[in-house]
N, C-alpha and C positions, 0 to 999 in steps of 0.2 A: 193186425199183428205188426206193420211193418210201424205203424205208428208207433205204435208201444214200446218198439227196435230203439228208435231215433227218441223216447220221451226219455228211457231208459239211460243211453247213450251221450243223453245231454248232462243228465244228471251227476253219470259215470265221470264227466269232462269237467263240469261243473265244479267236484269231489276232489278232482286231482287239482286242481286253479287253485282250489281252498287252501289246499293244504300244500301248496309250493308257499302262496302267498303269507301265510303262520308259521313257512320255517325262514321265508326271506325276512319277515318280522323280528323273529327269535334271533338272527344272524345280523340283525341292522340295533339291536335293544340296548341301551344305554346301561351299561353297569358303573351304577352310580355309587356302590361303595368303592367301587377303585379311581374312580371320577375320571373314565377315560373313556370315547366312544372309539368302538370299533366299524370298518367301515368296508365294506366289502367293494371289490370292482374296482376301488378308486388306490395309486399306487401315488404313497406320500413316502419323502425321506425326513429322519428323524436322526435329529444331529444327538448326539451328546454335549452337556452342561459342561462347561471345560471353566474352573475356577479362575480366573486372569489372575489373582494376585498368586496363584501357586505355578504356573507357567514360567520353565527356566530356558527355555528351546525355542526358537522358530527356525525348522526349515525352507527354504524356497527350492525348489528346484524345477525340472523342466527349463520355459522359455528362459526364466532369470534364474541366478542362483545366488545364495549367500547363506550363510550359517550366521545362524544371532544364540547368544547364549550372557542369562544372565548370572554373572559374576560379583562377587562382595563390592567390589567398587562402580559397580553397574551393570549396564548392558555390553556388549562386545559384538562386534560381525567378524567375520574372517569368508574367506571365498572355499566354495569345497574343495578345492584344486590345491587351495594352500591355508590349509585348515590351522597351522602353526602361527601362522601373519594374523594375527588380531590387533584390533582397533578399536576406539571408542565410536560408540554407535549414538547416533540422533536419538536418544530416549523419548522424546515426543511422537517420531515418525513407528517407533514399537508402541506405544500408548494406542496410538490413532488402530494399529491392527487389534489389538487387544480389545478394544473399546467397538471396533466394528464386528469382531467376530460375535461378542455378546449382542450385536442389535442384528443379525444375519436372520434373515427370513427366508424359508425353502417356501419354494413357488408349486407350481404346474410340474408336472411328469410331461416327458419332454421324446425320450426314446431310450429304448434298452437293446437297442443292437446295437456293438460295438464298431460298423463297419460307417455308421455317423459321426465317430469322435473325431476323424480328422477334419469335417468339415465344421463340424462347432469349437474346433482348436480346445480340445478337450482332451487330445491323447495325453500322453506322457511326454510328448516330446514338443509338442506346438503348445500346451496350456502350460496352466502355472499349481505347482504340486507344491501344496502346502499342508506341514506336519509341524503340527502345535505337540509338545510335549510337557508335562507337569508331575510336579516333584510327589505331588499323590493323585487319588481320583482319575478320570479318563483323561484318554490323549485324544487329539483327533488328525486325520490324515483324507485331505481334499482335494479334489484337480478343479482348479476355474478357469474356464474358455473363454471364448468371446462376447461380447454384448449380444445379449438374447433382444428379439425384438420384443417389444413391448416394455423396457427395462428391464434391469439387471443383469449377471449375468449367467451361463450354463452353468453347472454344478454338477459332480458325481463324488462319491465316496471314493477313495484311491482302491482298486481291487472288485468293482461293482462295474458293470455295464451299462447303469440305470443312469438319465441324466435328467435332470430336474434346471427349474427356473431358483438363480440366487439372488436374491432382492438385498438390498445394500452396496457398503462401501467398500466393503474388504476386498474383491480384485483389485481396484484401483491402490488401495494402498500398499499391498504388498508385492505389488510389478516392478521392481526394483532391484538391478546389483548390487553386488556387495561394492562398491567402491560409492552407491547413490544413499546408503545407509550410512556414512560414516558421519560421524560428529562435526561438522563445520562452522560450528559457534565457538567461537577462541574466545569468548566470556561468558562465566555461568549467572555473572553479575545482573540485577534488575537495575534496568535504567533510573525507577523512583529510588530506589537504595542508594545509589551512588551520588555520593556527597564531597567529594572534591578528585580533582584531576591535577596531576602534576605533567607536564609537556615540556620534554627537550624535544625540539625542533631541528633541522638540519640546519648544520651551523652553529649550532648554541642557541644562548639567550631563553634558559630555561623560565617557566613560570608556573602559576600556578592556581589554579578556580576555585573558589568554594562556593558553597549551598547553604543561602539560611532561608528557614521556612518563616514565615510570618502569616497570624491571623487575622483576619479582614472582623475583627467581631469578637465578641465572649463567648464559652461553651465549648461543648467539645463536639459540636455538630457545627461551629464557623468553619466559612470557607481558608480554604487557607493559600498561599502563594507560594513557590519558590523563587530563588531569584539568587543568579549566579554575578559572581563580582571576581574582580581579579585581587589574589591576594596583597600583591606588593603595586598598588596603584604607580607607584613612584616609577617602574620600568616603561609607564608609557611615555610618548612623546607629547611634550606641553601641548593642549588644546587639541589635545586626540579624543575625539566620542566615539565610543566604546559602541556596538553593536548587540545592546542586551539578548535580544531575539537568539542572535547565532550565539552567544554564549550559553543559552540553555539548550540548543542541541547537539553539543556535543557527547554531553552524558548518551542520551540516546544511540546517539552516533558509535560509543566505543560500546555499548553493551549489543547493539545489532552488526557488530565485526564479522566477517562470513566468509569461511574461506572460499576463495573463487577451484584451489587446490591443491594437492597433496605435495611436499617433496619425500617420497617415501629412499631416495637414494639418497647417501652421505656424501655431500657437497661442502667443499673448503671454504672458509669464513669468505676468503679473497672474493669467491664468487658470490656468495648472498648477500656479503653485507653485515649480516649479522655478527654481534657482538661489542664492545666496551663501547665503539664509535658512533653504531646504529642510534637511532630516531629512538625515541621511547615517548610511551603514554604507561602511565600510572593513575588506576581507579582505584580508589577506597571508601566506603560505606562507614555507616556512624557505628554498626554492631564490629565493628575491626578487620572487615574483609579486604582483600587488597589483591589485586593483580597488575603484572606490569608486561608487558606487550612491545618488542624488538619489531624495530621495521627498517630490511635493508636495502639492497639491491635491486630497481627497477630493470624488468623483463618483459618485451612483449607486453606492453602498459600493466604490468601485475610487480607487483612487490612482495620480497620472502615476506614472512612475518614468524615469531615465535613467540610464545607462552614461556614467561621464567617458570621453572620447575617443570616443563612437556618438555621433552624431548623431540614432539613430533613438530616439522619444520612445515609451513602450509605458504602459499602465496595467495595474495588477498589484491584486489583491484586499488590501481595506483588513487582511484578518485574515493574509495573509504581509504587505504594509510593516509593521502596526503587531506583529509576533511578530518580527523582527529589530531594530527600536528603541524598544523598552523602555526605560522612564525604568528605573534601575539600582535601585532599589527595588520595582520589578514581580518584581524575582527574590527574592521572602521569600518563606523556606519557609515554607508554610500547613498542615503538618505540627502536630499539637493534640499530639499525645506523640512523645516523642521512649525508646525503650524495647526492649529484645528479649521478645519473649513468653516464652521460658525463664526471663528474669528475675523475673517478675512473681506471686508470693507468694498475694497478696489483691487483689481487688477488692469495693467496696460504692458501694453506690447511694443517694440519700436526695433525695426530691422530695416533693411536695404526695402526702401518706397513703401514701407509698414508703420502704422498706428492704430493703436486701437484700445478700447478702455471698457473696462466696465464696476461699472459703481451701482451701489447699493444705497437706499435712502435712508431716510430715519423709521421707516416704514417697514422694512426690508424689502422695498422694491427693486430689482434689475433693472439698470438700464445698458444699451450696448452699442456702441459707436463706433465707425469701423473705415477704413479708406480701403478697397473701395466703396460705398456708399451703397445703401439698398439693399442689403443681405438681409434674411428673413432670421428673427430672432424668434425665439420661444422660453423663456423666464423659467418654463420648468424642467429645464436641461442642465441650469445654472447649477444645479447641489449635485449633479452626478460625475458631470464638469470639473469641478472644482475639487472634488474627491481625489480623481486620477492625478490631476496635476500636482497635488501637495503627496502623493505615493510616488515620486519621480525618484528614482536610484539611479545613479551612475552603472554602468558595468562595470571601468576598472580605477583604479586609485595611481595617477601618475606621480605623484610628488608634488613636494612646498612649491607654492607661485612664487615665482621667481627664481624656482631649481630647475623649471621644465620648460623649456620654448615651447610656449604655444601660440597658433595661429586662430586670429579672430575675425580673419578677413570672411565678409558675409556675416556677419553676426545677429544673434537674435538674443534681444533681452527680457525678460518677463520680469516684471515686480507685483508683489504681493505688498497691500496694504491695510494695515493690521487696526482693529478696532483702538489700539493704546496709540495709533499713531504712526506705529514703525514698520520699517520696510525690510521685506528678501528678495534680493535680488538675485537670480539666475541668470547667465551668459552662454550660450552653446556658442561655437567657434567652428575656423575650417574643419575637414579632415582630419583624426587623429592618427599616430605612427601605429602600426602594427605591435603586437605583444610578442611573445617568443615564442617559437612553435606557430607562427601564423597566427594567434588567438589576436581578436580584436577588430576584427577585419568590417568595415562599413561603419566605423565610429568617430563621433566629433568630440573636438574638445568640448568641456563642459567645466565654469566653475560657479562657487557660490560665494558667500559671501566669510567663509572659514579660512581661507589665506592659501587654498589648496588647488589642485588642477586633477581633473577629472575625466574619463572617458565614458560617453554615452552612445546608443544605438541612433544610427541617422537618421532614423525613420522616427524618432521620438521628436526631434528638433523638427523636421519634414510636418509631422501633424500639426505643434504648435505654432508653425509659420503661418495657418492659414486657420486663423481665429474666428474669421466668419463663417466657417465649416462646422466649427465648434457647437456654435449653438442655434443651430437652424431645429425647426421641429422633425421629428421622426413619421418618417411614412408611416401611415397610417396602416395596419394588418391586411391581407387582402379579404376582401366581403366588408372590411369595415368604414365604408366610405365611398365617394363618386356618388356619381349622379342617381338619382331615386334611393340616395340614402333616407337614412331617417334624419330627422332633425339632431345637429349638435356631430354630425359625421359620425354617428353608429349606424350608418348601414348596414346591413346584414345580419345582425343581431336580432333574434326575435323577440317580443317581450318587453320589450322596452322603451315603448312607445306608452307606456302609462307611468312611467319613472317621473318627479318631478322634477322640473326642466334642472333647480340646481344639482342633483344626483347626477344627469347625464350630464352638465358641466363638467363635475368633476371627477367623471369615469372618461370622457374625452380629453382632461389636461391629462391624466393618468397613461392615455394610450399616446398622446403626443409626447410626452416625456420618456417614454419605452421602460414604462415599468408597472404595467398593469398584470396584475396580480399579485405582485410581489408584496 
């Protein structure tokens, strides 16, 4: 009987196991005409679809705060405290939120008691409460916290206890005041658009750049060039070379203008600068766009700047105003040889108890000769050598030889002797004067063969004093070489012992000339 109790009883258990397990089925079943699973036990948040391009609102508030609202002429911020005070807002920096809320991925369920928000900086007062609004369709309204371990960061619905894992970018983007949202680009201008610059300078001696494109080729898939020239060649000084390089970035230069600050207070011309007298730069594009940009009074290394037609006055780092208006003689190339290293034959050297030579064959063998005598050469240092030296630039441009005293006492000469024959000659000298402001400091005279006096870094004169230093071979890697090396100085390399002997030749000039891999 008792048996029959407990067969009975299994059965009874059995019965009920059965039929938990067909209704936790029927409670777990995919209804695929709605094509949504439902999921029991497990606690998901589910955002709402929020259109970006119908989104007129963003609020921040909590830890940061600022009100962005988008207006006929753009975006706007203003601070909640002074909701009247509008501004032009970084339109890219609201893109970047817009564009992260649609990639925003909800994580893990995290906790639903509210007495964890202050420690995940989730409340209302330590997180960051963000309320997107739009002109139809849903709005949404979110609090984000701190960095969740494992990435991302916490998440709740503003009015929800429930905190979840938020995967993306959107905290990081929108942690920001209202004064870190405003518009600090003082040209709307594309640096490739912009096709000539007019520049008055301080002092006068206005000028003027243009841009013509030329194609390397036929087709409309040739590469193409730009290439910046001064309009009125005539204002330069006889046998002035022109610095093409820095002439094409200054387009760059005025379309990347950024203001370092706001002057939101009305300040008298007397004090910024600004106005008839101020600096100007003028950009204009080939489609007929044109801005023109006031640069006044240096402050605390920052200069006013204004927008003709903004009334908002901003101060900008004295090193971008004074890199877009350069007196037109700031663009000499500082360039000491002017040369291709193929070209280049023989070089010698002759200073205080110095000579030294080195020549190339018909062959193009190096050879190197040196007082003092015995210095270790290696031939395949010669072309990396010889790169650096013909890239030599002055640092500063002192004036015509014979307008500047210079001293040449200790002197070191380099000549360059060129496959047609001809020679460049360079001279470093003593110590050069100081610039203004202390700028200049540890530099010798330096000139070449343009009629001009120059100032370079001491340490550049210092290197080429000591030519037998120049081209000695390069220590070898360490493992690669010394004793129980492999044959050819690969020691330490495995493998390569079945290389033939010319391969590890010339993997050994490769690591002697310090340029193996490249």
């Amino acid at each position: 009987m008792s048996t029959q109790s407990n067969a009975q009883g299994l059965s009874r258990a059995a019965l009920i196991s059965l039929v938990g397990f067909g209704a936790l089925l029927a409670l777990t079943a995919v209804d695929l005409s709605a094509n949504r699973t439902v999921r029991v036990g497990i606690r998901e948040l589910s955002l709402p679809s929020v259109d970006k391009d119908k989104v007129t609102r963003v609020e921040i508030g909590g830890k940061f705060k600022a009100i962005l609202d988008k207006e006929a002429g753009g975006w706007v911020v203003s601070d909640p405290e002074k909701p009247d005070a509008k501004f032009a807002a970084d339109e890219e920096s609201v893109t970047r939120v817009l564009d992260a809320l649609g990639t925003l991925e909800t994580g893990a369920f995290v906790t639903g008691r509210s007495e964890k928000h202050k420690d995940l900086e989730i409340d209302d007062e330590s997180g960051t409460v963000l309320t997107i609004k739009a002109s139809s369709g849903p709005s949404l309204s979110v609090v984000l916290g701190r960095y969740a371990k494992g990435g991302g960061n916490y998440l709740r619905l503003q009015g929800s206890d429930e905190v979840f894992v938020g995967k993306g970018t959107l905290a990081g983007a929108v942690r920001k005041n209202a004064d870190q949202w405003r518009n600090k680009k003082l040209v709307a201008l594309k640096a490739d658009d912009i096709n000539e610059i007019a520049v008055t300078p301080a002092g006068g001696g206005g000028y003027v750049l243009t841009k013509t494109t030329t194609k390397e080729g036929e087709g409309d898939d040739a590469p193409s060039q730009d290439v910046w020239t001064v309009q009125d060649a005539s204002a330069l000084p006889a046998g002035f070379k022109l610095d093409e390089a820095a002439l094409s970035r200054v387009a760059r230069s005025v379309a990347n203008l950024r203001a370092s600050d706001f002057v939101d207070e009305k300040k008298p011309a007397a004090e910024t600068g600004l106005g008839a007298s101020a600096r100007t730069v003028t950009a204009k594009t080939a489609a007929g766009q044109s801005v023109t940009i006031q640069f006044g009074t240096e402050k605390d290394n920052k200069v006013y700047a204004q927008v003709e037609g903004n009334p908002q006055p901003y101060q900008v780092s004295k090193y971008s105003a004074d890199g877009v208006t350069k007196a037109l003689t700031e663009f000499r190339d500082l360039s000491l040889f002017d040369v291709q290293t193929n070209d280049i034959v023989a070089v010698d050297w002759a200073g205080t108890g110095l000579t030294a030579s080195l020549k190339k064959d018909e062959q193009g063998t190096w050879t190197f000769t040196s007082n003092p005598a015995g210095a270790e050469f290696d031939p395949n240092t010669v072309g990396g050598k010889l790169a650096g030296l013909t890239r030599l630039r002055a640092a500063r441009y002192l004036g015509a030889q014979g307008a500047v005293p210079i001293d040449l006492g200790d002197k070191l000469t380099i000549s360059l002797t060129l496959q047609d024959g001809t020679q460049q000659v360079v001279t470093f000298g003593a110590a050069a004067p100081e610039g203004e402001a202390g700028t200049g400091k540890n530099q010798v005279f330096v000139r070449n063969g343009d009629g001009h006096v120059y100032a370079i870094a001491a340490f550049q004169k210092e290197r080429y004093k000591k030519p037998a230093d120049l081209f000695q071979p390069a220590a070898p890697p360490p493992g690669m070489g010394g004793p129980g090396g492999m044959p050819g100085g690969m020691g330490g390399m495995q493998g390569l012992e079945n290389l033939p002997p010319e391969i590890r030749k010339q993997l050994e000039a490769q690591l002697k000339a310090g340029n193996f891999g490249q």
